[in-house]
N, CA, C and O of each residue as an XYZ file, in Angstrom:
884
protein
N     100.048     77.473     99.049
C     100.070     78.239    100.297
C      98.709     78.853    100.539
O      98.208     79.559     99.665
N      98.199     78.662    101.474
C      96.616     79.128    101.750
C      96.827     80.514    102.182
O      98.016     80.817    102.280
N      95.872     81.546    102.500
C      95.806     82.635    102.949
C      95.494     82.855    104.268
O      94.384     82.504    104.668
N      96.336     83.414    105.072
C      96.073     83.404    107.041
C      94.676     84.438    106.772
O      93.504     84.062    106.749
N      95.141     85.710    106.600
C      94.158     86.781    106.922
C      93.624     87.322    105.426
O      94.444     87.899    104.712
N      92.209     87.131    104.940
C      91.572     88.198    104.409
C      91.428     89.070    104.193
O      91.094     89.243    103.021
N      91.502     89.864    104.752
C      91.332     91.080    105.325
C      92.579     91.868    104.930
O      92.687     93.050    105.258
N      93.391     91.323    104.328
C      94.692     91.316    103.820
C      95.080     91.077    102.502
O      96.176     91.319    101.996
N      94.108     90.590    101.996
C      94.242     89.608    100.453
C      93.363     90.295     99.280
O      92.193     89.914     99.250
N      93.674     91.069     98.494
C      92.980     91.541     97.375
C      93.086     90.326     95.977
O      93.667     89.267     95.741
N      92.184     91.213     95.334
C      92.155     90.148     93.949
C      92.687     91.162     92.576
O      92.614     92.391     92.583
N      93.111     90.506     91.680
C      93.669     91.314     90.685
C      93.229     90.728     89.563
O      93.660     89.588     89.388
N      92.554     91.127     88.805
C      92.202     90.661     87.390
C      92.376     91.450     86.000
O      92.670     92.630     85.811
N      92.103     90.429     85.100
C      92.418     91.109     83.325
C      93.759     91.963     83.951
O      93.967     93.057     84.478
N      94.363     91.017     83.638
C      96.364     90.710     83.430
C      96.643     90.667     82.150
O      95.602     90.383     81.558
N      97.629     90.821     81.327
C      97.816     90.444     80.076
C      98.142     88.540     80.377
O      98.371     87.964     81.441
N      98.056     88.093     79.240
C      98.169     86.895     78.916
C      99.884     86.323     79.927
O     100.050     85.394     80.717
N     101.016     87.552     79.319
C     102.202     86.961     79.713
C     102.595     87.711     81.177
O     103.758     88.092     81.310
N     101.832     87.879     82.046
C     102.201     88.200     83.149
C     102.808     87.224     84.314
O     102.466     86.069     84.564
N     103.436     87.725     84.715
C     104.360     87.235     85.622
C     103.999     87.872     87.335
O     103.329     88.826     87.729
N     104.774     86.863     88.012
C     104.657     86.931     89.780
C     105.310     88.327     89.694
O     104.567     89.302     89.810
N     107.040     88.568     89.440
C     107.407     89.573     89.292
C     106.995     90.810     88.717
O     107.511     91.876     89.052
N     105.733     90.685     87.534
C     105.513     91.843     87.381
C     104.202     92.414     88.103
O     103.774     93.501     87.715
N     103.495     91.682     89.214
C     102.941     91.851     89.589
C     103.252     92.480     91.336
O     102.615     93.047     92.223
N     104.671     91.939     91.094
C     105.698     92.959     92.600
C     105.782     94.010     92.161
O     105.465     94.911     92.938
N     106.249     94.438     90.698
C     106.390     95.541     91.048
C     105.052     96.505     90.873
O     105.235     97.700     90.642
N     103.965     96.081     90.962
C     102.826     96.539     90.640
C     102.507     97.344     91.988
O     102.272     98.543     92.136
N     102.585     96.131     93.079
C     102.188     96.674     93.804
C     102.969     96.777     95.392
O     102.429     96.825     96.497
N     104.464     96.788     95.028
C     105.702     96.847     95.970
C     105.445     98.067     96.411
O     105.470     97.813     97.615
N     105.237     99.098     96.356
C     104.960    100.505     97.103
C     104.007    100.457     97.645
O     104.170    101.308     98.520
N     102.543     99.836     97.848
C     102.294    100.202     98.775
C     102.301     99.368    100.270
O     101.750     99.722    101.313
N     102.891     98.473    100.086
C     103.446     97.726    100.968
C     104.097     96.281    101.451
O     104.217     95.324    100.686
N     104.437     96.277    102.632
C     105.377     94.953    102.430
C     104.086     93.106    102.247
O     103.380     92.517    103.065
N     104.450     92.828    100.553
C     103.879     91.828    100.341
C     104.362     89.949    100.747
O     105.319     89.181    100.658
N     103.228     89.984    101.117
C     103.782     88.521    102.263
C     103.660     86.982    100.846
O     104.260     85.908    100.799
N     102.598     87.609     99.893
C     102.713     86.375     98.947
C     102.029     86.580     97.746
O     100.941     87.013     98.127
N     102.008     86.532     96.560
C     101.637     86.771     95.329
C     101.325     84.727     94.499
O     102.177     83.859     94.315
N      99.944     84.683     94.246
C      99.373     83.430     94.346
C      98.680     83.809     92.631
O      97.498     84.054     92.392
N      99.945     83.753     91.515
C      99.094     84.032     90.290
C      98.382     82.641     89.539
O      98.961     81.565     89.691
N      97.320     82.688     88.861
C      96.549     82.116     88.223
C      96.643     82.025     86.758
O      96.103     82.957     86.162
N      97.109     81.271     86.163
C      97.631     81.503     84.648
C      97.892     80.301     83.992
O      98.752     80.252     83.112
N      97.075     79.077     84.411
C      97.525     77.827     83.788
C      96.424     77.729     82.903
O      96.839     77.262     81.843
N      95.125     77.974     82.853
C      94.154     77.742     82.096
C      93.104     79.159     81.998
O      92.404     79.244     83.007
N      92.931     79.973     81.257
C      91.815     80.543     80.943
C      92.844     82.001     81.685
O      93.910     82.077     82.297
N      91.766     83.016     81.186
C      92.223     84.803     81.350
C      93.262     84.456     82.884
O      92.942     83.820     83.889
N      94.117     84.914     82.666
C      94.979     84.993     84.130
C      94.561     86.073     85.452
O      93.830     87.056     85.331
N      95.158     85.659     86.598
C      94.236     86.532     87.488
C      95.262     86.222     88.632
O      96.189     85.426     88.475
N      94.962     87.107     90.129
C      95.809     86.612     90.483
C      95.647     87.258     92.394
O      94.980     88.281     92.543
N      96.107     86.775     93.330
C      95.403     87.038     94.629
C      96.837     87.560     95.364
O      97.850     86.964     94.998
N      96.962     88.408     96.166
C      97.893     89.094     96.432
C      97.922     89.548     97.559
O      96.883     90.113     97.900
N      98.985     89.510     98.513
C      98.593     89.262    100.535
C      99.491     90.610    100.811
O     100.573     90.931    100.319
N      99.015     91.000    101.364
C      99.733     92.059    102.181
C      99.925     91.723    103.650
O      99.208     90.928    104.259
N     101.271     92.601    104.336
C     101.332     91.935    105.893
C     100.215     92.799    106.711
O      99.780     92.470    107.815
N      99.786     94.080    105.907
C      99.007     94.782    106.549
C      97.687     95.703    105.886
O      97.893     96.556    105.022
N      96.455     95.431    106.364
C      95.382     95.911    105.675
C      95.208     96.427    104.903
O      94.876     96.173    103.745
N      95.622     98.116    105.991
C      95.654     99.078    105.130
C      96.446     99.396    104.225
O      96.427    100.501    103.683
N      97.598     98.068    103.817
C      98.331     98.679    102.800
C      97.553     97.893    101.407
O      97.723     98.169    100.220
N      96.726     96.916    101.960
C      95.598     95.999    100.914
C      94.528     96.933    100.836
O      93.586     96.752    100.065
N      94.616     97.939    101.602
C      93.234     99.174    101.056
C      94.109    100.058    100.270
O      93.549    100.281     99.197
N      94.922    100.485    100.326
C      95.678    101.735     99.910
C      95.346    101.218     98.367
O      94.635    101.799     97.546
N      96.260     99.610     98.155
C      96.567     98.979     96.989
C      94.995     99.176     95.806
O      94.937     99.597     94.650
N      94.024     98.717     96.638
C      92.771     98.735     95.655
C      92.129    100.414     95.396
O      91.326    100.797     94.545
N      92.698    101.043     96.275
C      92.386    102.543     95.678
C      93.289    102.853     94.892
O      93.000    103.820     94.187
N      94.932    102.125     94.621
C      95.367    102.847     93.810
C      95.608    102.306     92.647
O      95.968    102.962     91.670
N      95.394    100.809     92.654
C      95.858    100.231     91.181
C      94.122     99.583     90.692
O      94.077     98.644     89.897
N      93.040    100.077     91.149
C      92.279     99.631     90.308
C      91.667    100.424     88.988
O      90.912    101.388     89.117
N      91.922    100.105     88.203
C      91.184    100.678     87.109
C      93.068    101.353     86.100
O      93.167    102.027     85.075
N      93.918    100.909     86.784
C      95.253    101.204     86.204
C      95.570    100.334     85.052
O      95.350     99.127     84.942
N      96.239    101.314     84.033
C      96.286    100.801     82.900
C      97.584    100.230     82.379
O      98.262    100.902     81.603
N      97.931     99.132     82.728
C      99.055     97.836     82.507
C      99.223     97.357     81.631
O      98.611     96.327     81.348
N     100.473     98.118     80.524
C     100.764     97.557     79.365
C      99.176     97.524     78.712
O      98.721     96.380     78.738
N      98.508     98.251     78.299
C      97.209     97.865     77.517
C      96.003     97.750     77.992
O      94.921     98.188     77.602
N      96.578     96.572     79.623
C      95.166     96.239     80.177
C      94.887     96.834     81.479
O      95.666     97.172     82.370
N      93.179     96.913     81.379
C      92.928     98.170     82.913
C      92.528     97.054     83.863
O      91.654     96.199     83.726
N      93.216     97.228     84.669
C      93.635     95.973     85.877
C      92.252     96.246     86.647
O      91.779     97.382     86.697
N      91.755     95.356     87.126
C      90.601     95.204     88.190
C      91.216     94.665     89.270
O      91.697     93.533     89.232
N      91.251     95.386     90.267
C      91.899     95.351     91.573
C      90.777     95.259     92.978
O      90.143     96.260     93.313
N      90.663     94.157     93.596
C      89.196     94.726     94.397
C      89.471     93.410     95.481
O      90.296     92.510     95.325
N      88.438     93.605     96.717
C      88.747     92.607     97.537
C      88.067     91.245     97.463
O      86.839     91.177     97.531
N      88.634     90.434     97.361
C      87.237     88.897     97.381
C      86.370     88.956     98.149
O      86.609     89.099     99.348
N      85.142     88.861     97.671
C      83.955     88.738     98.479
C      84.051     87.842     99.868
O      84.627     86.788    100.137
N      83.141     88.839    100.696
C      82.824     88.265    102.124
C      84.325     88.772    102.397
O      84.980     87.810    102.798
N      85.023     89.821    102.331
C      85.986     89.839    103.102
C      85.529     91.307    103.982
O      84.945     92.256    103.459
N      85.874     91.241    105.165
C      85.621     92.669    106.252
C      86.589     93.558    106.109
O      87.767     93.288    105.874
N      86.262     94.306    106.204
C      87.733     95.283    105.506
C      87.312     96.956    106.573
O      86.217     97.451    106.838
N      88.328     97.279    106.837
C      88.200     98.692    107.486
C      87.688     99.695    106.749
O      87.833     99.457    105.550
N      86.876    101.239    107.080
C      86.577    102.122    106.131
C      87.121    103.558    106.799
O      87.947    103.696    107.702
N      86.445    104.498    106.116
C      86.826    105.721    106.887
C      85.495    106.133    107.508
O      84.349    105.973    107.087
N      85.970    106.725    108.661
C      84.811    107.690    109.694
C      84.972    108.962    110.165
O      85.672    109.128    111.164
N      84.321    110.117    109.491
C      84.824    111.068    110.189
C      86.265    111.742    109.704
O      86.596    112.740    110.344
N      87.183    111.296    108.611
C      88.241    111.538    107.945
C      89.385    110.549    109.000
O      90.602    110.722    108.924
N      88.923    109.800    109.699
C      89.707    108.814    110.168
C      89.583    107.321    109.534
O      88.752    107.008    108.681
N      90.316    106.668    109.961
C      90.228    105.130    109.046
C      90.207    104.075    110.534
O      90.809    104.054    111.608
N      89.148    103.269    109.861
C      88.281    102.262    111.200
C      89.087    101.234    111.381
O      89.549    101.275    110.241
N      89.564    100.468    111.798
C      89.925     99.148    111.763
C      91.537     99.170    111.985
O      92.191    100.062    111.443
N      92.047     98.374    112.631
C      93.179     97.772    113.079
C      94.342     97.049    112.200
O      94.028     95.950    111.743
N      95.530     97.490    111.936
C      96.127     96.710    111.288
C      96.149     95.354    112.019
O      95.871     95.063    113.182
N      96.831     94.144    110.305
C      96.533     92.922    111.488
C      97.823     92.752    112.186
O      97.786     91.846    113.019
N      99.389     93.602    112.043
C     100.046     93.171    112.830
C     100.613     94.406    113.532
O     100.656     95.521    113.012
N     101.002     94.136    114.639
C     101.840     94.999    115.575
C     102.942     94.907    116.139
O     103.441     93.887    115.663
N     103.780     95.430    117.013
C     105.124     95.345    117.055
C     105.323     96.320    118.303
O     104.861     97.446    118.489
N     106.388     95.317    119.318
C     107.243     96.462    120.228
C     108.464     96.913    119.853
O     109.211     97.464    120.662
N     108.823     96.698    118.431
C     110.120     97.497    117.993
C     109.431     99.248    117.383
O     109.426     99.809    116.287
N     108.942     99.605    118.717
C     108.284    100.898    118.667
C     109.455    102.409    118.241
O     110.616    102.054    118.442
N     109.396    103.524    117.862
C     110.010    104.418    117.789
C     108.594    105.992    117.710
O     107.610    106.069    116.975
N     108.997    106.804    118.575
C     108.376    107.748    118.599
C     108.623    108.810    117.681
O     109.829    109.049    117.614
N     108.021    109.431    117.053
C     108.010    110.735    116.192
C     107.502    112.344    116.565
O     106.470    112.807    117.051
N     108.503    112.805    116.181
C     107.865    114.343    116.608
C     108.316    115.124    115.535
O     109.175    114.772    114.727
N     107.368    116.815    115.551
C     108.396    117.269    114.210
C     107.403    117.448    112.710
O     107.535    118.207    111.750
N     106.497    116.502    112.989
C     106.127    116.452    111.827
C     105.176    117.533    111.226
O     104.440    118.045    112.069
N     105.022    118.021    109.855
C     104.075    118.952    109.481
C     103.049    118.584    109.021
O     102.977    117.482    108.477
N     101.963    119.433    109.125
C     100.984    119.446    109.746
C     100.199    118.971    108.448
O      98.996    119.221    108.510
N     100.658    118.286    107.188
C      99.713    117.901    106.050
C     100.635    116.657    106.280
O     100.450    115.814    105.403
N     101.433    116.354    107.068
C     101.743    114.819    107.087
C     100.821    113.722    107.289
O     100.078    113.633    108.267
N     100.913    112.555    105.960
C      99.629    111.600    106.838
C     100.417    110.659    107.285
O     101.631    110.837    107.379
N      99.732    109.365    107.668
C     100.967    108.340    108.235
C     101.379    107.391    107.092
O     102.517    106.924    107.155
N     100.422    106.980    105.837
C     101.193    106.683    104.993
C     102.558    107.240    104.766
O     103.517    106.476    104.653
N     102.711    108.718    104.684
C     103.971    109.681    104.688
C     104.982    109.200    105.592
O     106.167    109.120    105.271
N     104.540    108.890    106.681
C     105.670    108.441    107.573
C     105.883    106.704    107.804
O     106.774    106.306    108.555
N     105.314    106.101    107.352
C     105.437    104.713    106.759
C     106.218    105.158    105.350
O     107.217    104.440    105.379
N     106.251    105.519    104.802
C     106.942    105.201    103.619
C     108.227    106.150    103.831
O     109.187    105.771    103.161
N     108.500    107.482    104.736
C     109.477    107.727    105.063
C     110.680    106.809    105.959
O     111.903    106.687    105.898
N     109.670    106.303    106.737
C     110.341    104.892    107.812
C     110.542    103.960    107.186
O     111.295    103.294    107.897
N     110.318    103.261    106.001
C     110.838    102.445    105.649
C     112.396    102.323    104.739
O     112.944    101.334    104.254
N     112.739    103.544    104.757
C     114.612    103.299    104.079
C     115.066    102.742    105.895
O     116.266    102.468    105.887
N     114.738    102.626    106.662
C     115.337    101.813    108.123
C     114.923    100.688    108.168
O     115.358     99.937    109.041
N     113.886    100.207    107.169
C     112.661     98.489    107.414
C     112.029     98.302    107.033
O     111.667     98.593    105.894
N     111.498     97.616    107.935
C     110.196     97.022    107.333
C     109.182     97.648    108.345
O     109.336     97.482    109.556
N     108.459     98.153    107.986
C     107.618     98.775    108.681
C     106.306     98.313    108.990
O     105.692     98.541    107.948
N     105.425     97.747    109.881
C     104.429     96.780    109.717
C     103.266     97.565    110.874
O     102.280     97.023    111.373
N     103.868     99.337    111.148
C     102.487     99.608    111.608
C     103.028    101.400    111.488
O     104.216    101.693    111.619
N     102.157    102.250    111.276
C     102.175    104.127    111.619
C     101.327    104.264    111.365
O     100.637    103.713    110.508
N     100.956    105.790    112.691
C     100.365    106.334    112.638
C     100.395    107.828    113.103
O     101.155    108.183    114.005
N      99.626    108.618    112.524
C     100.122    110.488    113.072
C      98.927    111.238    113.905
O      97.744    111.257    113.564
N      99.223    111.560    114.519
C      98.500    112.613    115.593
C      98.432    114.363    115.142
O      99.198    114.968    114.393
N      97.280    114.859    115.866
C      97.608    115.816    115.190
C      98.259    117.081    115.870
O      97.970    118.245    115.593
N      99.183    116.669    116.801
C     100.012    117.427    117.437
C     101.569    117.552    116.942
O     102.457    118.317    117.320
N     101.567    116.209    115.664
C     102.407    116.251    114.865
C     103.440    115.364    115.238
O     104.518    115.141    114.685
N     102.832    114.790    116.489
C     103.737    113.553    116.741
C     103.228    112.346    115.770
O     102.158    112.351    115.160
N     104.148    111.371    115.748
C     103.233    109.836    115.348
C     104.017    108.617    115.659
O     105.238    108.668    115.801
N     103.615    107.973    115.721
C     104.445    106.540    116.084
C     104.329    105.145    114.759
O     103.434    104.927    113.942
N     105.881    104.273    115.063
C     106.135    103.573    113.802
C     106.602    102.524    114.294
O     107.443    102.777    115.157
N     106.431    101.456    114.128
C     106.232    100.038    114.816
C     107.358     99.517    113.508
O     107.270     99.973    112.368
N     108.182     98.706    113.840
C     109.021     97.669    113.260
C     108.954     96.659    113.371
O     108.571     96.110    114.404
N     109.423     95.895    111.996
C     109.150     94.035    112.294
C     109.747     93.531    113.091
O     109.321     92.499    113.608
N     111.117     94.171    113.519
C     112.789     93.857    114.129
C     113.064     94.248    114.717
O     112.507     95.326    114.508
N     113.760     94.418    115.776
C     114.471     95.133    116.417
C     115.498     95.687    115.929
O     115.553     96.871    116.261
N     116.566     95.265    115.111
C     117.426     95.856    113.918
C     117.169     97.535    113.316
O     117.685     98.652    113.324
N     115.897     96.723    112.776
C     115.652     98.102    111.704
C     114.751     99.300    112.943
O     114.452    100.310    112.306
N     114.375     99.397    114.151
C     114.427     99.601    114.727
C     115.509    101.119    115.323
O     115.608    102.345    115.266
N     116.170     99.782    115.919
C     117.725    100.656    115.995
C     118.072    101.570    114.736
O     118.415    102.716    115.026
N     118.050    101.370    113.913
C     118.539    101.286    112.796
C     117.958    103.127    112.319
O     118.752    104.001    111.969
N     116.737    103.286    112.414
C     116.027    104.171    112.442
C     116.164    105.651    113.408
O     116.243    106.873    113.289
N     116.116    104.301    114.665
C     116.612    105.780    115.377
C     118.532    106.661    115.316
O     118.854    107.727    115.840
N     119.246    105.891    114.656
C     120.110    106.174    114.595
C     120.379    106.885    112.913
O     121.375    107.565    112.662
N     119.525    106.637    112.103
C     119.590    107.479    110.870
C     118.996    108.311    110.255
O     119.341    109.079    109.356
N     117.524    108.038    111.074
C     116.363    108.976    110.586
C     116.252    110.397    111.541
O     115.877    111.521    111.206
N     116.659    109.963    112.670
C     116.292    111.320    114.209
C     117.041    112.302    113.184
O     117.954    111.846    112.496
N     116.656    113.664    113.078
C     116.903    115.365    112.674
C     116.879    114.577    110.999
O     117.743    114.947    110.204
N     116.182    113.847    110.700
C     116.032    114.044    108.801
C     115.031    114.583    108.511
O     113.967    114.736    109.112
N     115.599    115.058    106.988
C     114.086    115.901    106.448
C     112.960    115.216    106.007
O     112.984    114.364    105.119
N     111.976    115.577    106.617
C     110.788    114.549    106.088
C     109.864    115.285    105.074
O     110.126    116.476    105.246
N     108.989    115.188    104.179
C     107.962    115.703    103.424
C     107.200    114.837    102.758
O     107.468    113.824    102.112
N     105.575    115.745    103.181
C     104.945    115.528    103.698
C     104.132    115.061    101.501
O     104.818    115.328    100.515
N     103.134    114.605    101.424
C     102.719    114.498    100.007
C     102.342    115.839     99.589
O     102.296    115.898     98.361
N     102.094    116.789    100.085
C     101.825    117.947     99.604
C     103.351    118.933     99.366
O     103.462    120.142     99.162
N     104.286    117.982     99.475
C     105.547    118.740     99.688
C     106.073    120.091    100.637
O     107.080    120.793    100.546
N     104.925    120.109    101.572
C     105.309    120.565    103.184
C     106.735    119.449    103.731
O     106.571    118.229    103.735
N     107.791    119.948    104.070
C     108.787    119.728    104.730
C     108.999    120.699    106.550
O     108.710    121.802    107.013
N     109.713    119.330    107.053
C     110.293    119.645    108.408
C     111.687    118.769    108.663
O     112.019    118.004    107.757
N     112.450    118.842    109.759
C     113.311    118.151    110.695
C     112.454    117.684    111.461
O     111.697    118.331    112.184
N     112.549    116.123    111.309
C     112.037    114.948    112.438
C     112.755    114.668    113.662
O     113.948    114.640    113.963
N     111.629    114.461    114.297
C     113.141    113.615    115.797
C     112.678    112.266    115.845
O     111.551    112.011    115.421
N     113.459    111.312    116.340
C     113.026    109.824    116.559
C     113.902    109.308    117.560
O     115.120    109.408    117.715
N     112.806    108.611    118.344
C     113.390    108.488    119.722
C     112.536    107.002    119.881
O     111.443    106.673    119.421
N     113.379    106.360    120.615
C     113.042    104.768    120.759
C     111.956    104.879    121.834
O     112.121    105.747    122.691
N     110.765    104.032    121.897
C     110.262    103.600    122.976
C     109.889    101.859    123.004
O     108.830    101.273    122.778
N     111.000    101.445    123.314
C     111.099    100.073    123.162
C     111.235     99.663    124.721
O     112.003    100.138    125.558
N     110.191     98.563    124.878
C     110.031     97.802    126.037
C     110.057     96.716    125.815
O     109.167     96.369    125.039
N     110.956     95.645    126.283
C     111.043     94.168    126.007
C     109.950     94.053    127.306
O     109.709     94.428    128.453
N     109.447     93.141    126.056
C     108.514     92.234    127.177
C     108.810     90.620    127.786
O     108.228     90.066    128.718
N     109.779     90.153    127.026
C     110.765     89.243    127.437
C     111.575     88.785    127.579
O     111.817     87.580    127.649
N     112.411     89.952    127.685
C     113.413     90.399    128.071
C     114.561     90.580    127.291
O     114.107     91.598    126.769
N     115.674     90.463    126.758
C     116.356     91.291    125.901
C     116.236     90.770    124.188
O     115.794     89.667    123.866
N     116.571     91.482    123.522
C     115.692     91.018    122.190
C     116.396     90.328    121.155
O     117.518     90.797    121.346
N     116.446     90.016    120.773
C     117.228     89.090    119.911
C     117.790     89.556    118.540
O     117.134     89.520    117.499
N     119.277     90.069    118.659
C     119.618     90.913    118.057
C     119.975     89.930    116.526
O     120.385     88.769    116.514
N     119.708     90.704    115.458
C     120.100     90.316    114.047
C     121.690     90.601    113.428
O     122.360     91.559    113.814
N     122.156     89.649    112.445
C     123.562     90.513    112.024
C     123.719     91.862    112.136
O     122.715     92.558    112.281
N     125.167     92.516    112.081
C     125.133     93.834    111.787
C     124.930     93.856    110.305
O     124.496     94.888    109.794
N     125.223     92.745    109.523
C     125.274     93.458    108.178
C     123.777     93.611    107.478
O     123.455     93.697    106.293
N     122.876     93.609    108.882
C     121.396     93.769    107.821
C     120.927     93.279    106.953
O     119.853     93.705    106.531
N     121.562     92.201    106.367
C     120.885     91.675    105.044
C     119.429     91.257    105.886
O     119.114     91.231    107.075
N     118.550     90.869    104.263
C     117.972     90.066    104.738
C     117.298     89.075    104.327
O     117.435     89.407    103.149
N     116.440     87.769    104.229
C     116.607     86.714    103.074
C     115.968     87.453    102.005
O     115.946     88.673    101.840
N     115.340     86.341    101.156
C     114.844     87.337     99.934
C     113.389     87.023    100.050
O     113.245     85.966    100.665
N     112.243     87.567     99.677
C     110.880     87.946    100.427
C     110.618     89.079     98.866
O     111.287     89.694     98.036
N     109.271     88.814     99.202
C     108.012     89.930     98.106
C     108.527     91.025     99.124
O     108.970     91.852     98.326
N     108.759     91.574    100.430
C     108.921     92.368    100.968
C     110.204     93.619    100.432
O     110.314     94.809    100.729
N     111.109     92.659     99.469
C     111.985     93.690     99.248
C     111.939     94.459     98.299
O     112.134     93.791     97.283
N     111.770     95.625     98.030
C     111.399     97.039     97.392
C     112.981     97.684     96.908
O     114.117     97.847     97.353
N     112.208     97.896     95.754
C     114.042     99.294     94.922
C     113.675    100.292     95.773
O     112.539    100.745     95.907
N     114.651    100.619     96.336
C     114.607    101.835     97.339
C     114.817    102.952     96.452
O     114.508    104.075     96.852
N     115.285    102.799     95.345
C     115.486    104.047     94.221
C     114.072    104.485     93.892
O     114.218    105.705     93.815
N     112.961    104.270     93.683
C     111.601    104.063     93.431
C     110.153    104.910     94.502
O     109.195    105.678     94.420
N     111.253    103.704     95.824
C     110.185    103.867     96.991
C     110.687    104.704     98.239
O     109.976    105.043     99.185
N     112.201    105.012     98.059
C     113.014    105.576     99.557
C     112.187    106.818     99.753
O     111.766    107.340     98.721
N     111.896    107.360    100.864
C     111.776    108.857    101.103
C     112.614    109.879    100.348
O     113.419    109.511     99.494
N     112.464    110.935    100.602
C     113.348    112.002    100.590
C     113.601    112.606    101.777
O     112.804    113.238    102.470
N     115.204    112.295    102.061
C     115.572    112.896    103.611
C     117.080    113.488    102.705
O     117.640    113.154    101.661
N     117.309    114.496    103.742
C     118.903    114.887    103.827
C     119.698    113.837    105.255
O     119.239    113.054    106.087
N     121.466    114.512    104.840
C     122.143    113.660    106.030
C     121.546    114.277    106.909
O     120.569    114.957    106.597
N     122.057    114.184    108.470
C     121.747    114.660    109.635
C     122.468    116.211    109.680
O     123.559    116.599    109.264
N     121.480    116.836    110.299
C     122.219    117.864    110.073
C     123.327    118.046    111.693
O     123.375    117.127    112.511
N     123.937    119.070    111.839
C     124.473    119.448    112.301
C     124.033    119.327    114.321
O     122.882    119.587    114.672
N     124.960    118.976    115.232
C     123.927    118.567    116.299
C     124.692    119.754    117.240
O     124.667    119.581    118.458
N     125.291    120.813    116.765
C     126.023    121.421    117.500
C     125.177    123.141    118.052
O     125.704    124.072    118.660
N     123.446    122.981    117.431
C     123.066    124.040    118.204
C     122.471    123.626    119.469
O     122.460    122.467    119.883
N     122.057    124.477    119.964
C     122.112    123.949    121.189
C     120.239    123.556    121.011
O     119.479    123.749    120.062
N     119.982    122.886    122.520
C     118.601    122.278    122.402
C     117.753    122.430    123.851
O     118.086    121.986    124.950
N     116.407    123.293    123.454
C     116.342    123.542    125.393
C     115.261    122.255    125.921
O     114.997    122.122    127.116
């Protein structure tokens, strides 16, 4: 399987000898949804190239597992040369994820040490999440692969508790802003499954921390 986007694709080296595809999911299943794991292990030190659906979760990955110490060995995590990669400017981050989505949902609510990793990884017990970002009015917005998980979100996440990495907590709201652009969307089972994919994550591991919904009986001006 060749690689679409670069810009997407880190490299992973000095593996132990008996490493595996799987142990290299769970290496790097948190920081985001992985589109393909391409290990190297038939001849000589093993090594191994690893796709993310989205950049910045291939930047997050090399700030957080390089130099991590795996069973023994300190993993070299870094991007293949000649690849363009986004940076930070200004305490903002440059560059475009490579995918986007009109299974849009709006956010409000949020506190004020929330980043959008925080709300990507809160949004994902509803999906797959393949774009967020936060404002600093404390709104932010969260793009879905589906329309499903989508729905799905605004119906389980609106009034949950969110917190933030500094363990600042609030009540979120989430409210759909979904526009078909060709016209009605193509709805998935109810029972949500979904095939099996590097994308699927132990939610015991990676879920947020939310409570149920609370109570909708005060009033709201």
């Amino acid at each position: 399987m060749s690689f679409a986007n670069n810009d997407c694709r880190i490299y992973v080296g000095n593996l132990p000898p008996d490493i595996r595809v799987k142990d290299i999911e769970d290496i790097f299943y948190k920081y985001g949804n992985i589109r393909h794991i391409d290990l190297k292990n038939k001849r000589g030190p093993p090594f191994a190239f690893v796709e993310f659906d989205d950049k910045r979760d291939a930047e997050d990955a090399v700030r957080g597992r390089d130099g991590y110490n795996y069973d023994g060995y300190r993993l070299r995590v870094e991007f293949p040369r000649g690849t363009s990669r986004g940076g930070y400017r200004g305490g903002r981050r440059v560059g475009q994820p490579s995918r986007r989505s009109e299974y849009r949902v709006l956010v409000s609510g949020l506190p004020p040490t929330g980043s959008w990793q925080d709300l990507k990884d809160h949004m994902r017990e509803a999906g797959d999440v393949c774009y967020a970002d936060v404002f600093r009015d404390g709104t932010g917005v969260v793009e879905f692969l589906n329309y499903e998980d989508m729905k799905y979100a605004v119906k389980q996440l609106d009034d949950s508790k969110f917190r933030s990495h500094e363990g600042e907590t609030s009540y979120i709201r989430v409210k759909e802003d979904y526009h078909p652009s060709g016209g009605s969307p193509r709805r998935a089972s109810r029972s949500r499954s979904r095939s099996p994919s590097f994308s699927r994550r132990r939610r015991s591991r990676s879920s947020p921390r939310y409570s149920p919904q609370r109570s909708r009986s005060r009033s709201r001006s």
